[in-house]
Phi, psi and omega in degrees: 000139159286120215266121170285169182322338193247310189220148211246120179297129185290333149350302176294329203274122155344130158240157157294161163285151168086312159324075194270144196236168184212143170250118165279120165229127175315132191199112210251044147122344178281332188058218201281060180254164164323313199278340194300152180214173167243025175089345156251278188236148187308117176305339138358286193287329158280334156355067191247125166323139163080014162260164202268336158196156202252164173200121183271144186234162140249104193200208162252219189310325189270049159323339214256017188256001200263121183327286189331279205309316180302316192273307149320302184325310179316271165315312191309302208323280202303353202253339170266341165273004162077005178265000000 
């Protein structure tokens, strides 16, 4: 995939060192196949090397609306404040 001018496939994307990340990804049914989507964008391109952990919801786009996806949010959050 070409990446435009505006946004950088996350694969692709620079992390600083040291910078620990989590992926919540959107996923409407399809599961972990070549084709899944949340319906914008291909899980493919969410994907990152190096994260401390991925989570697939099922849902579209808007995931991060989703009981699962909140409730994960919930742990990173309370699990980087050390509570």
């Amino acid at each position: 995939m070409k990446a435009s001018r505006r946004s950088t496939p996350l694969p692709e994307s620079p992390y600083k060192s040291g910078v620990i990340y989590h992926s919540v990804i959107g996923d409407r049914g399809k599961r972990d196949t070549p084709n899944s989507s949340d319906g914008v964008v291909e899980n493919w391109s969410s994907h990152q090397a190096g994260e401390a952990s991925e989570l697939l919801v099922p849902s579209d786009h808007g995931s991060y609306k989703h009981p699962r996806a909140i409730a994960e949010l919930k742990c990173i959050l309370y699990l980087h404040a050390g509570i």
